[in-house]
MARDO-566768 format. One line per 8 residues: number of its first residue (from 1); their letters; for each residue x, y, z of C-alpha. Coordinates in pm, 1 decimal, decimal comma, always signed. Layout:
NUM	a	X/Y/Z | ...
//
This chain:
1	xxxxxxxx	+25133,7/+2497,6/+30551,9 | +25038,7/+2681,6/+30221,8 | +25298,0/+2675,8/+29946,2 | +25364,3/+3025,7/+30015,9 | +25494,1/+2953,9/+30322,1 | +25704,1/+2588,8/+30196,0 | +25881,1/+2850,4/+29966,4 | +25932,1/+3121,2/+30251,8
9	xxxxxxxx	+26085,0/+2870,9/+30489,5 | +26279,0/+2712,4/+30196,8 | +26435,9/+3052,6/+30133,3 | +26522,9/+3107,8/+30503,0 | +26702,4/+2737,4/+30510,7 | +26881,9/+2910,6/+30164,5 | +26981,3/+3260,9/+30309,4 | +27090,8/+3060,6/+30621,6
17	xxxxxxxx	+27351,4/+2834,3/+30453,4 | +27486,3/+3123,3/+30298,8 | +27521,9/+3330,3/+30540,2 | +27717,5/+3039,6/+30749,9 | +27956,7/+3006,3/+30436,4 | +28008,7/+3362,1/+30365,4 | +28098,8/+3460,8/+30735,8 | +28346,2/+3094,0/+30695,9
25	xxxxxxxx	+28515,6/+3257,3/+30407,5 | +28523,4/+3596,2/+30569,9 | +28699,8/+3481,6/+30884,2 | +28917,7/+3237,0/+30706,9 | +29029,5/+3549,3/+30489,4 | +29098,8/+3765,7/+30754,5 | +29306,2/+3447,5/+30959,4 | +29117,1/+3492,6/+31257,2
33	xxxxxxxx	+29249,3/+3256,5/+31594,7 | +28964,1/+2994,8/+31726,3 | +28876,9/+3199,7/+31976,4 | +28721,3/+3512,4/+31800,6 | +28594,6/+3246,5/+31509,5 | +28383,5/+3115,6/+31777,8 | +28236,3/+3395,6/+31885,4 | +28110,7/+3500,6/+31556,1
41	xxxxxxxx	+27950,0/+3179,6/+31522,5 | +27823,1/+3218,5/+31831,9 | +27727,7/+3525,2/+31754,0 | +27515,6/+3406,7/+31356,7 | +27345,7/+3133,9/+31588,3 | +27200,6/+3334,3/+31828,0 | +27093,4/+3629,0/+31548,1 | +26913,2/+3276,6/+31359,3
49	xxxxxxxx	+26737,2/+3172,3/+31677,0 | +26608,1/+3493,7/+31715,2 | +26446,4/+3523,4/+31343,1 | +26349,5/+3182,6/+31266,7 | +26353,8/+2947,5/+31570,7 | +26534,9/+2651,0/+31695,4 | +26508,6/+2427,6/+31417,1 | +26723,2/+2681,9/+31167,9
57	xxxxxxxx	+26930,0/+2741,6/+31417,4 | +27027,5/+2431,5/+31490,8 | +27089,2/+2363,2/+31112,4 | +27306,8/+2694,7/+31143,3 | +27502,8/+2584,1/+31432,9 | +27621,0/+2258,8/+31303,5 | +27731,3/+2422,4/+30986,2 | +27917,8/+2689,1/+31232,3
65	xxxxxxxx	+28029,2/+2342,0/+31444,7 | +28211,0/+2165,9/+31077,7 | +28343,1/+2525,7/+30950,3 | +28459,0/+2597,1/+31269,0 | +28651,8/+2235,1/+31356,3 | +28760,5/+2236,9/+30949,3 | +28936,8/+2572,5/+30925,3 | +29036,8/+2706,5/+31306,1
73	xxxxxxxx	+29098,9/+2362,2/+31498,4 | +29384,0/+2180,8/+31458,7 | +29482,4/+1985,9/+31222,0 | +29292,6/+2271,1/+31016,4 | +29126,3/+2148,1/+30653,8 | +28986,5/+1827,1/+30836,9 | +28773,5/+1713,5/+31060,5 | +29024,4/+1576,0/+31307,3
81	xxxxxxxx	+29083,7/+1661,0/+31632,1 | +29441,2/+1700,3/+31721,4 | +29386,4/+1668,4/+32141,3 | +29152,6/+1707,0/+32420,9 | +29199,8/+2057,6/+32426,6 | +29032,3/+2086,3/+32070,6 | +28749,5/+1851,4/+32189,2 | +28685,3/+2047,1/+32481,4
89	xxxxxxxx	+28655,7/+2379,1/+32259,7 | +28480,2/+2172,1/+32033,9 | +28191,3/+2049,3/+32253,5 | +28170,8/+2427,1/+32445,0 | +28093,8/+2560,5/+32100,3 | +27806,6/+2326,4/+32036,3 | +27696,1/+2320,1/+32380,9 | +27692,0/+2714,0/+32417,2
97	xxxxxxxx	+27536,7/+2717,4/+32004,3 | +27257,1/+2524,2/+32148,1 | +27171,7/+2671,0/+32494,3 | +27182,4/+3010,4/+32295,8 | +26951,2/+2898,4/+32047,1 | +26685,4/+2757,5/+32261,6 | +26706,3/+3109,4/+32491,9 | +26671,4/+3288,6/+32183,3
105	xxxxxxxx	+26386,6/+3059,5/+32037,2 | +26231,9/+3076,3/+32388,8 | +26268,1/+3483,2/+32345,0 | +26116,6/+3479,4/+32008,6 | +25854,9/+3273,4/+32082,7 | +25746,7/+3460,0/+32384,8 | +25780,1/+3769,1/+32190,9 | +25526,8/+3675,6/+31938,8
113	xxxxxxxx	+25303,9/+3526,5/+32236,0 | +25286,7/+3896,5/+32340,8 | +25241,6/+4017,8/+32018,6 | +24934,8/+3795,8/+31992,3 | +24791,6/+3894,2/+32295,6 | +24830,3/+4256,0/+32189,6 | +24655,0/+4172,1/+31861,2 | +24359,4/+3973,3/+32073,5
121	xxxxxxxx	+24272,8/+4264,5/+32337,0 | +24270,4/+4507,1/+32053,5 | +24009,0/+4295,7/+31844,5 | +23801,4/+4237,5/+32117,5 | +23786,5/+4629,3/+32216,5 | +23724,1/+4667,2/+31875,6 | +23460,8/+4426,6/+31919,0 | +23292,3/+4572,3/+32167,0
129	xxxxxxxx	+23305,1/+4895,7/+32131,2 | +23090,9/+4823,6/+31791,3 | +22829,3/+4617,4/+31965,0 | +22755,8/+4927,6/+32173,1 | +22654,8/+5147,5/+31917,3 | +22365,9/+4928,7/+31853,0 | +22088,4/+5075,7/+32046,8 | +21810,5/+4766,5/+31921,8
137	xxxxxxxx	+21876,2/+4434,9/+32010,2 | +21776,2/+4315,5/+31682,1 | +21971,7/+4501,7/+31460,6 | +22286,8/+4388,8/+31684,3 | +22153,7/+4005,2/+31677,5 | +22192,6/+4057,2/+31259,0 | +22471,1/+4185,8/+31270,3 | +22709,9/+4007,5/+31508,4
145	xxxxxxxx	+22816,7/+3751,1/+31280,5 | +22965,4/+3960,9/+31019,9 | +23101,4/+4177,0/+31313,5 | +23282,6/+3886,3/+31451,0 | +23389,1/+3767,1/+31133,3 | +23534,7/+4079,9/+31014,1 | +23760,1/+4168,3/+31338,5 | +23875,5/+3879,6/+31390,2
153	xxxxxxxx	+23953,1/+3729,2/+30986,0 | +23782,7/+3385,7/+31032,9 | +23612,8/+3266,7/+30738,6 | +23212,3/+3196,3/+30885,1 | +23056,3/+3271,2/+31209,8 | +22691,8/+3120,6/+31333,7 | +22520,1/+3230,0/+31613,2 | +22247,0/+3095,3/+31788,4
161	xxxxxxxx	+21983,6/+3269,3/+32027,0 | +21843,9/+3031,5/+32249,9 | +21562,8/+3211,1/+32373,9 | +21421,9/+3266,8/+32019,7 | +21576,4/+2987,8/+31854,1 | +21699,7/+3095,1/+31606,1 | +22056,6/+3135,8/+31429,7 | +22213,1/+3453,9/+31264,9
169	xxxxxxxx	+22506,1/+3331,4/+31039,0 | +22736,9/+3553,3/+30831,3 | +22818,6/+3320,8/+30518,1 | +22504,2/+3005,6/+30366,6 | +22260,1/+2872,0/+30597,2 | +22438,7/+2645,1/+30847,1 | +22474,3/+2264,5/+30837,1 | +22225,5/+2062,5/+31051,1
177	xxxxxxxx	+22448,6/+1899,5/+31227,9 | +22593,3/+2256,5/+31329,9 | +22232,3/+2356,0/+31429,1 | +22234,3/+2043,3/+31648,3 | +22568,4/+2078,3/+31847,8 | +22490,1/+2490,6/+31965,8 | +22112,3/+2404,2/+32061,7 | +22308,5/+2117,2/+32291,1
185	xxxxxxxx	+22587,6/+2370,7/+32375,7 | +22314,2/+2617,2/+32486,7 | +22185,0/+2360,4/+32717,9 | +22475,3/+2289,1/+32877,8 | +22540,0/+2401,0/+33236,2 | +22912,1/+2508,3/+33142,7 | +23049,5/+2641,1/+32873,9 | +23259,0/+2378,2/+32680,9
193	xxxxxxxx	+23491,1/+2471,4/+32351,5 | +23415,9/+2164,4/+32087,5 | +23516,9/+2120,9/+31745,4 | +23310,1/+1979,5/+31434,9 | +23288,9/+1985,7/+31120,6 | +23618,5/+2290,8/+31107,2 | +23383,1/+2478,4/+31354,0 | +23478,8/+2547,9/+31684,4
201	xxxxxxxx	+23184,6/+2651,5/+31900,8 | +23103,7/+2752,4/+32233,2 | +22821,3/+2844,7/+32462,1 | +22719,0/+3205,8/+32567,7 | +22728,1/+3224,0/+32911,9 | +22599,4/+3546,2/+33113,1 | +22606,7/+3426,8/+33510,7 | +22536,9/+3074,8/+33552,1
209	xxxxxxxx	+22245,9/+3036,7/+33268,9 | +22358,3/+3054,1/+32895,5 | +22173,5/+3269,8/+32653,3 | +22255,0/+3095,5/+32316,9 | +22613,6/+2965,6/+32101,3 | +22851,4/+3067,1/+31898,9 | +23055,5/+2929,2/+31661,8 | +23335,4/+2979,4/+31394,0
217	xxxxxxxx	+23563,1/+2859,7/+31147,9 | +23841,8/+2811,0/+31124,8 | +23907,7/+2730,6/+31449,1 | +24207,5/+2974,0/+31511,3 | +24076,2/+3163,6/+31780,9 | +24268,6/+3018,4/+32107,0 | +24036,9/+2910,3/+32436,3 | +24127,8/+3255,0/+32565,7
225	xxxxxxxx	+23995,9/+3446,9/+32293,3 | +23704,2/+3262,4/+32237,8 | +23581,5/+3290,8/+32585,8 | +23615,8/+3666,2/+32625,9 | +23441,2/+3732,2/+32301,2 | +23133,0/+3504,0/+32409,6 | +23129,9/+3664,0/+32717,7 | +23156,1/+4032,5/+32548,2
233	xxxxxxxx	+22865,5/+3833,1/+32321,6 | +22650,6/+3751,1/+32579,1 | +22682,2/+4075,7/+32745,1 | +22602,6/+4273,1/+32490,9 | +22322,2/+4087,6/+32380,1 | +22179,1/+4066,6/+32739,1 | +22233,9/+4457,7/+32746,7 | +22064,7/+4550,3/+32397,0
241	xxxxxxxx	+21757,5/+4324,2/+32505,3 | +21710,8/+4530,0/+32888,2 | +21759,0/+4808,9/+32676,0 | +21503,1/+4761,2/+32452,7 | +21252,8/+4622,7/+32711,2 | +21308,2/+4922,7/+32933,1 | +21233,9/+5201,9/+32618,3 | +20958,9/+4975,0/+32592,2
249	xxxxxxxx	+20815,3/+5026,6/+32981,4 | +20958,9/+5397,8/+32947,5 | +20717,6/+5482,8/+32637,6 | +20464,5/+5293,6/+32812,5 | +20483,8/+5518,8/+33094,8 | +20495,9/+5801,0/+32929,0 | +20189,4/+5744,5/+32677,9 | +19985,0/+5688,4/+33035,5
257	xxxxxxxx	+20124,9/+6001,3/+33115,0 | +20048,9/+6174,2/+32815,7 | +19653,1/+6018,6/+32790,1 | +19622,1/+6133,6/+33135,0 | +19688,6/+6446,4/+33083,4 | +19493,4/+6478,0/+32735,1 | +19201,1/+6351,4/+32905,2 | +19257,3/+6634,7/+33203,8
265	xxxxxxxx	+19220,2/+6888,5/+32984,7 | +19006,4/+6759,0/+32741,1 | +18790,9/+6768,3/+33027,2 | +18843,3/+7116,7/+33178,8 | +18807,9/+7194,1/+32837,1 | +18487,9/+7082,2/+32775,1 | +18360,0/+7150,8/+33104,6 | +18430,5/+7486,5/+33045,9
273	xxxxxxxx	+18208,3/+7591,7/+32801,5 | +17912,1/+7300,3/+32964,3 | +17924,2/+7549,7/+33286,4 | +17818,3/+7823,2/+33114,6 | +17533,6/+7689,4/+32891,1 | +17377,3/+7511,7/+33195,0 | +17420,3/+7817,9/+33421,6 | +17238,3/+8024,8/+33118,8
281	xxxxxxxx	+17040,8/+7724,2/+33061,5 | +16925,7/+7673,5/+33441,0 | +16824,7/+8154,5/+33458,2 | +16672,3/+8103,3/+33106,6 | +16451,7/+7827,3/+33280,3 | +16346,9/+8022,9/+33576,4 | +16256,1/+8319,1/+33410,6 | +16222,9/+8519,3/+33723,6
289	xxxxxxxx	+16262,6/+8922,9/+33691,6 | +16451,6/+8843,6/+33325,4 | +16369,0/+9127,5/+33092,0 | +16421,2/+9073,9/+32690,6 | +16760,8/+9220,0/+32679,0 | +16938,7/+8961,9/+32962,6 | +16720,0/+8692,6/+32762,4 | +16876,6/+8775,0/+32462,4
297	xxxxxxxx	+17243,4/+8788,7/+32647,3 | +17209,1/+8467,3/+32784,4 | +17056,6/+8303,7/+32471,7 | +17353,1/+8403,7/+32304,4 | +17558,6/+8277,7/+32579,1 | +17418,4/+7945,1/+32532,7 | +17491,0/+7985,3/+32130,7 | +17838,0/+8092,4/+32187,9
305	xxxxxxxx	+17952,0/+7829,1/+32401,6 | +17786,1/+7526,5/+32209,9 | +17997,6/+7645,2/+31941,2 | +18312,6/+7615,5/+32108,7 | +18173,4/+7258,6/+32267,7 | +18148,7/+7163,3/+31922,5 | +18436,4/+7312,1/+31794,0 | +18643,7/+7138,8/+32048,8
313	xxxxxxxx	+18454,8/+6800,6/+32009,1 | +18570,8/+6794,2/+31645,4 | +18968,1/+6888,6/+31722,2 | +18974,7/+6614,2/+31936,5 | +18823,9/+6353,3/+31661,5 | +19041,7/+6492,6/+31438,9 | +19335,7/+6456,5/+31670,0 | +19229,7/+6109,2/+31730,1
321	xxxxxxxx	+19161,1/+6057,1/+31372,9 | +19587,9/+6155,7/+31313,2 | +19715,2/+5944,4/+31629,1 | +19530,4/+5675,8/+31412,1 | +19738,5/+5708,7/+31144,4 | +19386,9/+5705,6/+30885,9 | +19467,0/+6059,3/+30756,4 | +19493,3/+5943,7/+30371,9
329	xxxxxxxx	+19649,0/+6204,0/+30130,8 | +19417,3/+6247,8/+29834,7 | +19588,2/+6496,4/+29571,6 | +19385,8/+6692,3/+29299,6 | +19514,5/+6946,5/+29035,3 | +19463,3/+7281,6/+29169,4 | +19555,8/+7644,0/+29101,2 | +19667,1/+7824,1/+29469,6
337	xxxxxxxx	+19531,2/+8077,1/+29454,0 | +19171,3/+7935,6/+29372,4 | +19242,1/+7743,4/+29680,9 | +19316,8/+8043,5/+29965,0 | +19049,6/+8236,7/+29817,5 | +18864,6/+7937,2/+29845,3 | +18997,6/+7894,8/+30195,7 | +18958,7/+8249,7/+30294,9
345	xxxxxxxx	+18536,1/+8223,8/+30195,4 | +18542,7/+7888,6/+30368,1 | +18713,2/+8099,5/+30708,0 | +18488,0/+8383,3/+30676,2 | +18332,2/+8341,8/+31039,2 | +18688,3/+8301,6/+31192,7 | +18834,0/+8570,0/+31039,1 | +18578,3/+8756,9/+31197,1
353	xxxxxxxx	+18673,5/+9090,2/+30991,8 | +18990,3/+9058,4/+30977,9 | +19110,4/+9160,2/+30590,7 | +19332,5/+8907,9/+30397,8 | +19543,7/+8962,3/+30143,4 | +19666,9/+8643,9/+29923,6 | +19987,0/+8664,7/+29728,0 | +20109,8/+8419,6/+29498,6
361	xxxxxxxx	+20374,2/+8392,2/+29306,4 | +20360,3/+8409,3/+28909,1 | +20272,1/+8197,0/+28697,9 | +20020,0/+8031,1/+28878,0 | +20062,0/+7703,3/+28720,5 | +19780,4/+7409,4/+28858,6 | +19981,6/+7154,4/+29077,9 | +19896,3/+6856,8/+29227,4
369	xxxxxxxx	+19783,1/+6886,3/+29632,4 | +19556,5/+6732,1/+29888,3 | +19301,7/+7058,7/+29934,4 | +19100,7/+6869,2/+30184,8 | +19413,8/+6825,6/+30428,2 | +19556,3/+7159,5/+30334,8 | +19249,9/+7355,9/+30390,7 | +19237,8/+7208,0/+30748,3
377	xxxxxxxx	+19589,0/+7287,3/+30813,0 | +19459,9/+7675,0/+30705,5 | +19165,7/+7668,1/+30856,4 | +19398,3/+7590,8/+31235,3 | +19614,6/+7881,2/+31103,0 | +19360,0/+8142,2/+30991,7 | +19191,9/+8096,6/+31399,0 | +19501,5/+8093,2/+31538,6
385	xxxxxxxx	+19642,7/+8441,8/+31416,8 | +19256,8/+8574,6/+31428,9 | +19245,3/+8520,8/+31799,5 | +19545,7/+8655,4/+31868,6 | +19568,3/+8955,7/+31636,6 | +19408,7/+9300,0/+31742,8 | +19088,2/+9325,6/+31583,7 | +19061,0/+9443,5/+31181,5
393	xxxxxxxx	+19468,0/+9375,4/+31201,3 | +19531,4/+9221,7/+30824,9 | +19639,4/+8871,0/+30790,2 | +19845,9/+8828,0/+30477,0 | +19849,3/+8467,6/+30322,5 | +20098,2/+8363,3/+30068,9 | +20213,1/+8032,1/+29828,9 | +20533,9/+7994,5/+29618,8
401	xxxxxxxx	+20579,5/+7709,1/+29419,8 | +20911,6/+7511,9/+29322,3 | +20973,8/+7242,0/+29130,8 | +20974,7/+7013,8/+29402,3 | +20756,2/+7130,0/+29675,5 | +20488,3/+7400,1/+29744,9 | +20503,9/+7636,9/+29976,3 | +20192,7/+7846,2/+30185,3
409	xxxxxxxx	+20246,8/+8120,4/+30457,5 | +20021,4/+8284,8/+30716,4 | +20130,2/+8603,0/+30865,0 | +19973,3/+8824,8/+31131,2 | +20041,7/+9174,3/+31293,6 | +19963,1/+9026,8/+31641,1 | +20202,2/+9063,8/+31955,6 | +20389,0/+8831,7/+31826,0
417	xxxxxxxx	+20523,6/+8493,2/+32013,3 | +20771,7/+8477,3/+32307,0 | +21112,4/+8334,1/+32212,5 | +21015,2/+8074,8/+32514,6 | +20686,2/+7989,4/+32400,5 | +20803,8/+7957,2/+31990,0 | +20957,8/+7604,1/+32032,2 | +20690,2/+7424,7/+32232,3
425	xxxxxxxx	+20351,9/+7604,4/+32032,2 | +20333,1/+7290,8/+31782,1 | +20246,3/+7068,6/+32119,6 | +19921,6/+6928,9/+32182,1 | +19784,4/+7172,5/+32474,4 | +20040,5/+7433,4/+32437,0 | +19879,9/+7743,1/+32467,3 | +20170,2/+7984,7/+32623,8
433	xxxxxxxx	+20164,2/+8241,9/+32810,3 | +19896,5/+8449,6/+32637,2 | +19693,7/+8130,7/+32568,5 | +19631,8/+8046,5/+32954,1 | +19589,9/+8384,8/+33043,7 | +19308,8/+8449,9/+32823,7 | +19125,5/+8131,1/+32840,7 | +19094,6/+8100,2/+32451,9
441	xxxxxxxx	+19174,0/+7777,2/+32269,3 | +19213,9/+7410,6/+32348,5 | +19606,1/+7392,4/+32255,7 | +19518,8/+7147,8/+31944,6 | +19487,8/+7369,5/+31669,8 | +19861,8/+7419,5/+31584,2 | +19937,2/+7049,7/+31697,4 | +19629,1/+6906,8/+31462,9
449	xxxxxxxx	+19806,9/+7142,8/+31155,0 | +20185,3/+7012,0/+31212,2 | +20049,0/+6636,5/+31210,2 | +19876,2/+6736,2/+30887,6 | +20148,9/+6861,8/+30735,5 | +20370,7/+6564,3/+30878,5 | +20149,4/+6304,5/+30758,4 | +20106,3/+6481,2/+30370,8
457	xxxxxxxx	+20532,7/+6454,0/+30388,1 | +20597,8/+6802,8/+30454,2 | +20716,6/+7058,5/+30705,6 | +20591,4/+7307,3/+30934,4 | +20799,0/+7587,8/+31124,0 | +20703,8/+7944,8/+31313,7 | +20873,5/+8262,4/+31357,5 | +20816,1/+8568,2/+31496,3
465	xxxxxxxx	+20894,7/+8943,5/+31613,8 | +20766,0/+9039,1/+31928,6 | +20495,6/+9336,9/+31904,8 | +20517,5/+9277,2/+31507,3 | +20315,1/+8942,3/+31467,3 | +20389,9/+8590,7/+31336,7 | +20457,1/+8398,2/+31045,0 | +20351,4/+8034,8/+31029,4
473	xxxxxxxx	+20542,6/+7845,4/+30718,1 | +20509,8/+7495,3/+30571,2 | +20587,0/+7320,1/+30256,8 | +20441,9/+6974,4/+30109,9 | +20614,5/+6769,6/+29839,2 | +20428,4/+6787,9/+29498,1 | +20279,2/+6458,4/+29392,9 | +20340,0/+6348,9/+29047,2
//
């Protein structure tokens, strides 16, 4: 016991002494008969028992038991007993003082047993109702010593993972000999509360088979406790690990799932345009009954569609190039709007007439920017609102700078995109509704400019009118 509590229980033994003497003195003033002096005494010894235990209130009945044979017993002012009838009322009054006081400990202690318990089940919901917001098994593993330490007051907390082998503590490095008695705890067949050292410890059990130890000091936690919180331990750590290795299967699912379909229509794709220059190919070869003009068609045929073969070649290498992660952002001081004119001149054959107008806003200071990467994102952009803007429709591009990031626009005064389509049009293969209608595109180009923009730290977004075209928006962080 601390000297806190020496004082508190020396104040108690204080407060009860006078509170025996001052109801004496009351009751002697007031001339009560035996009878109803009794009572009261009964009465202080029961209220003691109920407070402070059996001990104090045994103290406070035999100062009740002298008070009440000196001053309302015959012959009063001594301890003499004048006949059996005295004795008799005598020996009730300790006997009943007694009984009382143990029923009343007994009541008391019980009380507080409950009290405890109360205090236990709400620590261990607490408990584990904070190991299931961990989603990763690791960060729970790290941080289930402090959890456990904090809920439940105790001054260190080690655990052990057996099928790692390794400890998580929430204080210093454990002692070896600590190390030592939860490896053999974690081999044991059943789980078996020891004590070294001021550390209580005990294995994890999930089933038959345990999955590591615990333990804590100071060992206050009672046998009950202890065992539901390793087996809410074990659980949870049992849980966070399927977890974990089933987002593991899941995303290995789904990346089969997603290469399977890139390669499906990577190869309709690319088939696509390899049908048409070997069925111009194969006529061209033959020669039979062609005249210059359907020469000329199918030459151009042939032309056309090795374009596209190549153009789609090198949106998949550059796709492949981001999924990589070997897209390096290389910055350079430039002026913007040297750079979209720049870009425009560069676009020239995908523009295919379409007029652009560039706006940017004054003063056109130089700022740092990767050009490469941006032009690239631009160059997805400028195609993208060409195909799908009537033809000789102007395309407006834009760039506003701030002092932390700078910001480009492309808009068109095409049909516009569906409010269905407008959320999915940044996914690889995503053409929409007008997209697989018309045959034109591979579904990369907007999903090769967001990874662009994601990978130089910006942000990319859409919006649109329908029948008044579409504005594509992002903004990259200016390097220092």
């Amino acid at each position: 016991m601390t000297l806190r509590g020496h004082s508190r229980e020396a104040f108690r033994w204080l407060v009860g002494t006078l509170a025996a003497a001052l109801t004496t003195a009351l009751l002697a003033w007031l001339g009560v008969n035996a009878t109803t002096a009794g009572m009261v005494f009964l009465v202080l010894v029961v209220w003691w028992a109920t407070q402070a235990g059996i001990a104090l209130s045994l103290y406070i009945a035999a100062l009740c038991a002298g008070s009440f044979d000196f001053f309302f017993l015959p012959p009063y002012h001594t301890f003499a007993l004048a006949g059996p009838q005295e004795w008799v009322a005598m020996l009730s009054f300790l006997a009943t003082s007694v009984a009382a006081g143990r029923v009343a400990e007994r009541a008391l202690h019980q009380a507080q047993q409950a009290g405890q318990r109360r205090e236990d089940v709400e620590r261990l919901y607490t408990l584990s109702q904070e190991m299931m917001l961990h989603q990763d098994a690791d960060g729970l593993m790290r941080d289930l010593p402090r959890l456990i330490q904090r809920i439940f007051a105790l001054d260190d907390v080690v655990l052990y993972l057996g099928d790692q082998d390794r400890f998580v503590f929430s204080m210093g490095e454990p002692a070896e000999s600590l190390k030592v008695r939860l490896r053999n705890l974690n081999g044991d067949e059943t789980p078996t509360l020891v004590e070294k050292e001021g550390y209580s410890a005990l294995a994890l059990m999930l089933g038959l088979g345990p999955v590591g130890a615990l333990g804590w000091c100071p060992s206050v936690l009672t046998r009950e406790v202890a065992t539901a919180v390793a087996a809410q331990v074990a659980i949870a750590l049992t849980r966070a690990v399927a977890l974990e290795a089933t987002a593991r299967m899941e995303a290995v699912r789904e990346n089969e799932r997603l290469r399977t379909a890139i390669l499906d229509s990577l190869t309709h794709e690319l088939r696509t345009p390899l049908t048409s220059i070997r069925a111009a190919a194969t006529t061209l070869l033959q020669g039979e009954g062609l005249d210059d003009a359907s020469r000329q068609d199918l030459t151009a045929i042939v032309d056309e569609e090795s374009a596209r073969l190549d153009a789609l070649i090198g949106e998949a290498v550059e796709m492949a190039e981001i999924d990589a992660h070997i897209v390096r952002v290389r910055v350079v001081l430039q002026h913007a709007r040297a750079f979209l004119e720049h870009v425009v001149e560069e676009s020239r054959a995908t523009l295919a007439g379409h007029p652009v107008v560039i706006g940017v806003d004054e003063p056109d200071i130089p700022v740092w920017f990767d050009p490469h990467l941006l032009g690239r994102v631009f160059r997805h952009l400028l195609e993208n609102s060409a195909r799908y803007s009537p033809p000789g429709s102007r395309i407006v591009l834009r760039s506003r700078c701030t002092e932390e990031q700078l910001e480009f626009s492309v808009e068109d005064n095409g049909p516009g995109i569906s409010p269905t389509d407008l959320p999915l049009i940044f996914e690889k293969f995503y053409r929409g509704q007008e997209g697989t209608t018309s045959r034109k595109g591979s579904g990369m180009g907007l999903a090769i400019a967001r990874a662009i923009v994601i990978a130089h730290g910006g942000s990319i977004e859409a919006s649109s009118a329908l029948g008044k075209g579409a504005s594509f928006t992002f903004r990259v962080p200016l390097a220092k």
